[in-house]
C-alpha positions as CSV (number, residue, x, y, z in Angstrom):
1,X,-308.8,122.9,73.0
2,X,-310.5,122.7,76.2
3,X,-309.3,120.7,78.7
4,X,-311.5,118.8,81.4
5,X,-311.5,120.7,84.7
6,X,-308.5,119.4,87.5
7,X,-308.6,120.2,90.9
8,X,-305.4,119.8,92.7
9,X,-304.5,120.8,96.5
10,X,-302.1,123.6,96.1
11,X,-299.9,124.0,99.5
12,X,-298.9,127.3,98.3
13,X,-302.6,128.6,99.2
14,X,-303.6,125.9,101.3
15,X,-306.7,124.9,99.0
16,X,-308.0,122.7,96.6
17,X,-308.0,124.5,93.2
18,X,-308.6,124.2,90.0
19,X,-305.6,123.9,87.6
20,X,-305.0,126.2,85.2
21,X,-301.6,125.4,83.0
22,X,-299.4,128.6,81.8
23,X,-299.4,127.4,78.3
24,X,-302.5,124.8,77.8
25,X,-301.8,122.3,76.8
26,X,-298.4,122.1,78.3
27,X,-297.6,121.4,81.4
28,X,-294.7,121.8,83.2
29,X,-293.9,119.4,86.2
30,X,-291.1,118.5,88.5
31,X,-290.5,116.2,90.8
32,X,-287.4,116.2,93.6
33,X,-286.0,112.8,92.6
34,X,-283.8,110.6,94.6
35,X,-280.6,110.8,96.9
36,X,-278.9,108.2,95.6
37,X,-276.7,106.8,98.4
38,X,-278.9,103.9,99.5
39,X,-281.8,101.8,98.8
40,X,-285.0,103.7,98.7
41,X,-287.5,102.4,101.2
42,X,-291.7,102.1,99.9
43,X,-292.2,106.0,102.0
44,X,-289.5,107.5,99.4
45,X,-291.6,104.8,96.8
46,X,-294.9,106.5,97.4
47,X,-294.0,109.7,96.2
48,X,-292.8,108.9,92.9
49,X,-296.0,106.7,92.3
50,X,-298.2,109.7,93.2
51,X,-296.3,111.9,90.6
52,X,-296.6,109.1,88.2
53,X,-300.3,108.6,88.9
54,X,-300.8,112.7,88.2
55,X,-298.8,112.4,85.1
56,X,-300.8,110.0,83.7
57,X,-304.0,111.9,85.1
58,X,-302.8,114.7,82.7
59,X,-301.9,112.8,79.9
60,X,-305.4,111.1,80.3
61,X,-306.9,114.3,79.9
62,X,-305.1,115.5,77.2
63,X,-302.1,117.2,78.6
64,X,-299.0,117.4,77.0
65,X,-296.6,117.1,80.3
66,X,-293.2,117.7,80.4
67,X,-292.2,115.9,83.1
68,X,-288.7,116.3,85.3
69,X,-287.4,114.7,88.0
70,X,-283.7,115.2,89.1
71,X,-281.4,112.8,90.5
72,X,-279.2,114.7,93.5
73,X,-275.7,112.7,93.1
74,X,-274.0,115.6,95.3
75,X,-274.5,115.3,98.9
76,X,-273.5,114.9,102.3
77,X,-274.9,111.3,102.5
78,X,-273.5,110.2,99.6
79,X,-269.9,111.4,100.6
80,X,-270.4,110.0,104.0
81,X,-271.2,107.0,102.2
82,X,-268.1,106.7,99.6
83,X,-266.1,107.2,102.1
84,X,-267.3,104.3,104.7
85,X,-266.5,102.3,101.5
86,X,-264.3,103.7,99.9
87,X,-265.3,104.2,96.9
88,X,-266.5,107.8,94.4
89,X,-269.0,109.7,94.6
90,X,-269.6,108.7,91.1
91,X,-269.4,104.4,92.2
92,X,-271.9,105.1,95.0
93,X,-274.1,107.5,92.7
94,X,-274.4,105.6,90.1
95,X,-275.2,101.7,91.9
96,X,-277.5,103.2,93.9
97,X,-279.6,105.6,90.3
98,X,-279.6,102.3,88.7
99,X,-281.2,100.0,91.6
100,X,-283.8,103.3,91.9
101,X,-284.4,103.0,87.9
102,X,-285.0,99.2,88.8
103,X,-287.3,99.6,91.5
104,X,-289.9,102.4,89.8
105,X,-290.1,100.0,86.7
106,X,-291.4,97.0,88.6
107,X,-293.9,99.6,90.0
108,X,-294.9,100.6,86.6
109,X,-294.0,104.0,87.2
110,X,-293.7,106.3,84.4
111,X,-289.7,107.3,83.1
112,X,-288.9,110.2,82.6
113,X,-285.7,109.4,80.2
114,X,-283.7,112.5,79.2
115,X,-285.6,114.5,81.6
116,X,-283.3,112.9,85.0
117,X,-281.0,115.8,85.3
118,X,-278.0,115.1,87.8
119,X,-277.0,118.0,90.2
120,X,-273.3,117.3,89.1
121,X,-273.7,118.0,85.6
122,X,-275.2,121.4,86.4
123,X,-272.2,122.9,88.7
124,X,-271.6,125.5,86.2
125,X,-274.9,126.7,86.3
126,X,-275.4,126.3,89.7
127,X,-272.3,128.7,90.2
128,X,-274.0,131.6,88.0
129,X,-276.9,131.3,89.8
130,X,-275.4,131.8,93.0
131,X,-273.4,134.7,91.5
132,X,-276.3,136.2,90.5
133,X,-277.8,136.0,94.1
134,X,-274.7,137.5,95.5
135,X,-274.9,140.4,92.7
136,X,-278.7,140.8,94.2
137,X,-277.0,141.4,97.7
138,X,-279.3,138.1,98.7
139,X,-276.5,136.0,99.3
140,X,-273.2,136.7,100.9
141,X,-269.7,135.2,101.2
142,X,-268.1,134.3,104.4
143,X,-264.5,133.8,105.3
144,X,-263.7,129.9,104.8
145,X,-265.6,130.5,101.3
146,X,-269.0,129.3,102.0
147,X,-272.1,131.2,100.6
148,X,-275.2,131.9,102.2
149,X,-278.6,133.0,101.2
150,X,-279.8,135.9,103.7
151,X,-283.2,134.6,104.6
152,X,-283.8,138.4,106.0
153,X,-283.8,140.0,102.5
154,X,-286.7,138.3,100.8
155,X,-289.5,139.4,102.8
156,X,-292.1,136.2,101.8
157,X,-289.6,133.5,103.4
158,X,-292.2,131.1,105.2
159,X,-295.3,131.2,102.5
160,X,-295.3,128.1,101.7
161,X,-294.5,126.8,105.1
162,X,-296.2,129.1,107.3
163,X,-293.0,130.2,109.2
164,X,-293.8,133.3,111.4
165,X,-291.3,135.9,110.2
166,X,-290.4,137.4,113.7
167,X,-289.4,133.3,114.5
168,X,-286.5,133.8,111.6
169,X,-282.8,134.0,113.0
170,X,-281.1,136.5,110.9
171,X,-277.8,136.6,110.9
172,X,-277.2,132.9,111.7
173,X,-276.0,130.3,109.4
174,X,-276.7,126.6,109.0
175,X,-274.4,124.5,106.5
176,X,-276.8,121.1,107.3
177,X,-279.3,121.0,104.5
178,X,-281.8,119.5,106.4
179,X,-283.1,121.8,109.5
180,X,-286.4,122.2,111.6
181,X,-288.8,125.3,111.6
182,X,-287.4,125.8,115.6
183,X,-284.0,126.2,113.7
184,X,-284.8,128.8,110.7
185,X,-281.3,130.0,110.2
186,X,-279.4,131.4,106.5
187,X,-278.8,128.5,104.1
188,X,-276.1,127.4,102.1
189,X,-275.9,127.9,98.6
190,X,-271.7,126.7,98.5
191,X,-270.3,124.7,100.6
192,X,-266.8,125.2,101.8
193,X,-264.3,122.0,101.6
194,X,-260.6,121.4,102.6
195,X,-258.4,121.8,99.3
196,X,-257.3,118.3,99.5
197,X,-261.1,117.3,99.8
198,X,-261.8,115.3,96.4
199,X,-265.8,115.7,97.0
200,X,-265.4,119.3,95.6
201,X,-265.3,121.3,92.7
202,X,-263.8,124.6,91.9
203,X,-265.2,128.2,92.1
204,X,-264.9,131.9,92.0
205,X,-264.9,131.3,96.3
206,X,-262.8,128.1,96.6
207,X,-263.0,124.8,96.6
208,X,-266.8,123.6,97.6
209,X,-269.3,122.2,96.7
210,X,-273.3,123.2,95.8
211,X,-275.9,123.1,99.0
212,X,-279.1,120.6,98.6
213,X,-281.8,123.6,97.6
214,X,-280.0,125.4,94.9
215,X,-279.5,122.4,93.0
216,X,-283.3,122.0,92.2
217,X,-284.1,125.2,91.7
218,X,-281.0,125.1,89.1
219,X,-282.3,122.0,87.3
220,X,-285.9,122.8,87.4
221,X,-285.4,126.6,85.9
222,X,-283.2,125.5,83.3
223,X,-285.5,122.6,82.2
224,X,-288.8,124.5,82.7
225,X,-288.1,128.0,83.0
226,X,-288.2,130.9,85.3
227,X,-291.7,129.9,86.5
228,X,-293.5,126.9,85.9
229,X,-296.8,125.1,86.9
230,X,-296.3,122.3,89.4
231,X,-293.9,121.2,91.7
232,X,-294.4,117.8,93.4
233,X,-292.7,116.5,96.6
234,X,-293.3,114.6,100.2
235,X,-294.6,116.5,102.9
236,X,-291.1,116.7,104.7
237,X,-289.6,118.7,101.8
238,X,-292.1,121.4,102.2
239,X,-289.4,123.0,105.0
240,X,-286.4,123.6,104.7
241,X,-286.0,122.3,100.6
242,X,-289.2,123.8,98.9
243,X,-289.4,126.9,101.4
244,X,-286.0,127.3,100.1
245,X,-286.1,127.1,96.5
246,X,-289.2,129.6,96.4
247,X,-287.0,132.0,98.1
248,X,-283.9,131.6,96.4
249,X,-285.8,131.3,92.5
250,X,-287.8,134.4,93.3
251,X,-285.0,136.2,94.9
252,X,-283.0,135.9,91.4
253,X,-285.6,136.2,88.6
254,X,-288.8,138.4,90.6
255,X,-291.0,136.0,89.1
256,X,-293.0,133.7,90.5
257,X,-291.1,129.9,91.1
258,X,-294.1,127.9,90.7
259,X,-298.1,128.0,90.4
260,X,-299.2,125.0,92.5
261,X,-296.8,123.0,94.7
262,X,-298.5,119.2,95.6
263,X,-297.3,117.2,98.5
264,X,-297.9,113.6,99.0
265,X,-298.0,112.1,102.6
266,X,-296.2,109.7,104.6
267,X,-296.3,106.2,104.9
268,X,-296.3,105.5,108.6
269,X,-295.1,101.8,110.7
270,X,-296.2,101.6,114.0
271,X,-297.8,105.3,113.9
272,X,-294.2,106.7,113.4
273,X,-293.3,107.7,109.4
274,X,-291.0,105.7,108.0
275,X,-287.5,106.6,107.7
276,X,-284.1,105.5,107.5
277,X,-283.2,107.5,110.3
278,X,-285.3,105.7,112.7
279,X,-284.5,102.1,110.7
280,X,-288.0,101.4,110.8
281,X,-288.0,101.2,107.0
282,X,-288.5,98.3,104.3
283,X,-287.2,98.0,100.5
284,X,-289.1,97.0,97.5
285,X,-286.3,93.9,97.7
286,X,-287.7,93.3,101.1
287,X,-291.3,93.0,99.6
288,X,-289.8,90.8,96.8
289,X,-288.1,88.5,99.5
290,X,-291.9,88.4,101.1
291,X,-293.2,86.8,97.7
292,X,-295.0,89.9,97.1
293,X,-295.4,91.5,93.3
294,X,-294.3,94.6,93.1
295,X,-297.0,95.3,91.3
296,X,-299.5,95.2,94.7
297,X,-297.3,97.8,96.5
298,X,-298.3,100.4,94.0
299,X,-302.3,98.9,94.5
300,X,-301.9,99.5,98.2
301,X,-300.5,103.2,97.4
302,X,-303.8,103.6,95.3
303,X,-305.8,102.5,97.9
304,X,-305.3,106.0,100.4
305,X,-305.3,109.5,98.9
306,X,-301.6,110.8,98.5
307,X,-302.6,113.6,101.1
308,X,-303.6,110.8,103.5
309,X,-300.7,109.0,105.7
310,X,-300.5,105.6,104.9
311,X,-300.2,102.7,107.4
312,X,-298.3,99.9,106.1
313,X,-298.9,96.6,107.4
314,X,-297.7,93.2,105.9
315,X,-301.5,92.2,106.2
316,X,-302.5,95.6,104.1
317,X,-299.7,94.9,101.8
318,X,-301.5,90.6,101.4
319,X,-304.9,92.1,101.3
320,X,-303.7,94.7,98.5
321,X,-302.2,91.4,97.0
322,X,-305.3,89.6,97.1
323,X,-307.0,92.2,95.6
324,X,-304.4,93.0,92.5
325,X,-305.1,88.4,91.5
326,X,-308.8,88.9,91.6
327,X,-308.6,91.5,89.6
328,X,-306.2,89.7,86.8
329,X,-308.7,86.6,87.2
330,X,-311.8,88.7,86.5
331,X,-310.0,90.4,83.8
332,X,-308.6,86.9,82.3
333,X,-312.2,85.7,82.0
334,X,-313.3,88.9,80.5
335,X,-310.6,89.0,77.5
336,X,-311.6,88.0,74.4
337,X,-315.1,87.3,75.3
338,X,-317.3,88.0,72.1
339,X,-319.0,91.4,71.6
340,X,-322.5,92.3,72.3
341,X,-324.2,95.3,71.3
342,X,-325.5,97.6,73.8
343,X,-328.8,98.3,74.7
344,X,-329.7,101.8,75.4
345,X,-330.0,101.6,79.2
346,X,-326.1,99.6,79.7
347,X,-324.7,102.1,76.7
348,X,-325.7,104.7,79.4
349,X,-324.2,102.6,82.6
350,X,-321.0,102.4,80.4
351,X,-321.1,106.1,79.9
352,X,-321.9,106.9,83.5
353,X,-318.9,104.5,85.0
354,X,-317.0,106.7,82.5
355,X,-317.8,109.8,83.8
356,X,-317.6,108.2,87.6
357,X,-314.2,107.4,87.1
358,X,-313.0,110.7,85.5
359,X,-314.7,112.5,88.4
360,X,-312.7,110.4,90.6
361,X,-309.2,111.2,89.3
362,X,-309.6,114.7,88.2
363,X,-310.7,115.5,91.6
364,X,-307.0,115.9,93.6
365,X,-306.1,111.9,92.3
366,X,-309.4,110.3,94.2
367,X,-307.6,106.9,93.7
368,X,-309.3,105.6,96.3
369,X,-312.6,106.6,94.7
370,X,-311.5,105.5,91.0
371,X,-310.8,102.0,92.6
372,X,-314.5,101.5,93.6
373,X,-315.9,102.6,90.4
374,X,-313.3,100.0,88.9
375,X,-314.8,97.2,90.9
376,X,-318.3,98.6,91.0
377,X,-318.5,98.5,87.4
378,X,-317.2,95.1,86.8
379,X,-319.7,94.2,89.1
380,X,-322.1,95.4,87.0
381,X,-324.4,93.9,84.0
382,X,-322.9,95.5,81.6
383,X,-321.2,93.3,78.5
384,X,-317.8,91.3,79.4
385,X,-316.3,93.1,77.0
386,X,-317.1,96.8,77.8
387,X,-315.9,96.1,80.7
388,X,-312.7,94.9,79.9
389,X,-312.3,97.7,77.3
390,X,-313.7,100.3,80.5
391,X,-310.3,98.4,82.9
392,X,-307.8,99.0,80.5
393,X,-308.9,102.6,80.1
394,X,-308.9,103.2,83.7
395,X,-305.6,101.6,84.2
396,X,-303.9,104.2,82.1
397,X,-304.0,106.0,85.1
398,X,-303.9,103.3,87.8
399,X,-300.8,101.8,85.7
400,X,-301.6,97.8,87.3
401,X,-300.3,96.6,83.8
402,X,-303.9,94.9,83.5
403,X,-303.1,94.5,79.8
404,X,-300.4,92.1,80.6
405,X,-303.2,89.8,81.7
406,X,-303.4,86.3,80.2
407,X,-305.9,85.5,78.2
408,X,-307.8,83.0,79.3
409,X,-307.4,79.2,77.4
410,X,-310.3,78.7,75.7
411,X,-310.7,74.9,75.2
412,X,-313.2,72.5,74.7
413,X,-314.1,70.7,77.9
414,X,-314.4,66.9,77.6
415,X,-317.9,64.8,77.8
416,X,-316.7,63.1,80.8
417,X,-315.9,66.4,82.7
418,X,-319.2,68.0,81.8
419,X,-320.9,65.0,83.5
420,X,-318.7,65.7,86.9
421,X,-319.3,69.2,86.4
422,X,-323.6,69.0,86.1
423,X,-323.1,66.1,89.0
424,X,-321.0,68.3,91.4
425,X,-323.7,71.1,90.2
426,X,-326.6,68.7,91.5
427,X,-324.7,68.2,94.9
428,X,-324.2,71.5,95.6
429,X,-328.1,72.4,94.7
430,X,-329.1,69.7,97.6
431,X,-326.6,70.9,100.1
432,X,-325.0,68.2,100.1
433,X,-321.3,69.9,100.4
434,X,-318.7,67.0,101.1
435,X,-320.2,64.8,97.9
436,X,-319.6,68.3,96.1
437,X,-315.9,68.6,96.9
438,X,-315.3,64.9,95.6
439,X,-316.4,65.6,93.3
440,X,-314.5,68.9,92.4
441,X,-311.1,66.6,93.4
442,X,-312.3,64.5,90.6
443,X,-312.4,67.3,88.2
444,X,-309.1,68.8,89.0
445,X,-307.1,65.8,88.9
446,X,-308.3,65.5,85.7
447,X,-306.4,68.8,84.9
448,X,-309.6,70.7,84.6
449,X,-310.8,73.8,87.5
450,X,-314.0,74.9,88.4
451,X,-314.8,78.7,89.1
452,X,-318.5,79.4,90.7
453,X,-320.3,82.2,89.6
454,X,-323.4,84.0,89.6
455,X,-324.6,82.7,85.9
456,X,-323.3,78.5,87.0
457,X,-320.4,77.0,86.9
458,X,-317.1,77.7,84.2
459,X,-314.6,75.4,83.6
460,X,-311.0,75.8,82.4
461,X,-308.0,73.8,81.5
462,X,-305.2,74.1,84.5
């Protein structure tokens, strides 16, 4: 079968290129999922729509995707935050997966159920791996217990992040998982606790626990094998996490971890990205509390490239808003509008929006690109009900939930409105405003509402 041509922007070669799947047509995808020790903020948001959106891109082409995305319920925040309250790692872990499962289905996002692998139900596995690293004299064990990957022995550390090699600090050893490029040190792979730490496990070098990185590369291998064709992320994961898991998954198997890795920017407040660490963050609760749908976050995401940082604004977020109910209006008075056949010239326009619109998205997600052939075709003259059919194709990849529009109520309108209506028609002809906008009143408190368009005047029942 041959697939329409995809061109993604690989970070592993710094390029846009074409995709080319291992085993056409699967595809194999993962996504670093969640933290789950807090709320996730609409940054953390963003990423997880941008892998939804290239999922369905995929799918829309034909694709048949495997998609993964892990759940890390193992981690220094989320024992920092069991015990401020204290509570499990399991309590804290599990409130917080299930308000993250919440929030990505009011943004429509795509779930990925049996294929959410927690880092805790892999410590086995994790521990073979590591054993295997150590066997591959790539790893090493100190005294307290901990293991370390030795960033010195795999000579292509910094490919993916572009860390000069002769900047690398052999020798020295980090236990944070989180670390700048001025701080390239040895990693851990175990984590040495106390004995009479309960946020530990056992293991063939004491009680510990697993380190951040090995955890993915764990879950994605055994999901998706030894190599696999796309790893998706933010831009901050690129170093240390990703830079991390290429060395350690190469370093074990000699293969290569993963043909195209795609990173999705920031969303920035205030020209700073929003994090938790500078509290400069908001929640999709917070845009709930606003009187904002969900629904309009995920339009605002589609309205910058995922590459692009994103500055969120409450006036964005209204205007994205805006935007989303015109939309639904136009689409209401498009459904269920009888069928027209198609001349030969608008049978071509359909065709031609078509191919506008695939362009768009198979060209590194060019949402914002696919948005104006959305609007620039139901601008068009083209039959009401092409384009309707034309918006719910294109929304299997912008995944609004446009089919969830209501239909508009199609009732007769009585004689006595029709006469206020051709009146209030008259006024507005002559200029004569105010007289128009009695008249309207008149109308709607009669339960009935006028919408202007370019072909006259439409009414509809309230």
């Amino acid at each position: 079968m041959v697939m329409a041509d995809i061109y993604l922007t690989n970070t592993l070669t710094r390029k846009k290129e074409k995709f080319i799947p291992i085993n056409s047509p699967n595809v194999g995808m993962y996504t670093c999922g969640p933290t789950v020790y807090n709320f996730m903020h609409i940054g953390n948001l963003r990423t997880f729509v941008f892998s939804d959106i290239l999922y369905r891109v995929l799918t829309f082409n034909g694709y048949k995707v495997t998609a993964i995305q892990n759940i890390t319920d193992i981690d220094d925040k989320i024992i920092k935050r069991a015990k401020e309250t204290n509570s499990t790692i399991e309590e804290v872990a599990g409130k917080y997966t299930d308000l993250f499962i919440k929030d990505v289905g009011k943004l429509n996002i795509h779930l990925v159920h049996g294929n959410q692998p927690k880092a805790t139900e892999y410590v086995d596995q994790i521990k073979a791996y590591v054993q295997e690293l150590i066997k591959k004299d790539l790893a090493y064990v100190e005294k307290d217990g901990s293991v370390y990957f030795d960033i010195s022995k795999f000579s292509d550390y910094g490919k993916l992040s572009g860390i000069d090699k002769r900047e690398l600090k052999t020798g020295t050893r980090t236990l944070s998982d989180e670390y700048t490029k001025e701080d390239v040190q040895d990693f851990a792979l175990w984590k040495s606790v106390l004995p009479d730490d309960k946020f530990g496990f056992d293991s063939p070098w004491g009680w510990g626990r697993p380190g951040w990185h090995i955890e993915c590369s764990v879950m994605s291998q055994q999901k998706l094998g030894d190599t696999f064709d796309i790893h998706l992320g933010g831009v901050d994961l690129i170093f240390p996490h990703h830079e991390n898991e290429i060395a350690q998954s190469e370093g074990k198997t000699g293969k290569k971890f993963v043909n195209y890795f795609v990173h999705g920017a920031h969303i920035m407040v205030d020209g700073k990205k929003m994090s938790k660490s500078l509290n400069n963050f908001f929640t999709l609760m917070d845009i709930e509390k606003k009187g904002f749908d969900p629904i309009s976050l995920r339009y605002l995401y589609l309205t910058a490239h995922y590459r692009d940082p994103l500055n969120f604004t409450w006036e964005s977020l209204s205007a994205a808003q805006n935007a989303l109910e015109n939309l639904r209006k136009v689409l209401a008075g498009l459904k269920g509008e009888s069928r027209t056949q198609l001349s030969e010239e608008k049978n071509e326009k359909v065709e031609k929006y078509r191919a506008d619109f695939v362009e768009a998205v198979n060209d590194d997600l060019n949402t914002p690109r696919a948005l104006a052939v959305l609007w620039e075709m139901l601008k068009s003259n083209i039959p009401s009900n092409d384009k309707y059919d034309l918006a719910m194709t294109f929304d299997e990849v912008f995944g609004l939930g446009l089919s969830k529009t209501q239909k508009r109520q199609i009732s007769k309108t009585p004689d006595n409105v029709k006469i206020l209506v051709e009146e209030r028609e008259k006024l507005r002809k002559g200029g004569k405003w105010q007289e128009a906008d009695k008249v309207r009143q008149e109308i709607e408190n009669k339960g009935y509402e006028v919408e202007d368009t370019e072909s006259g005047p439409k009414v509809k029942k309230e």
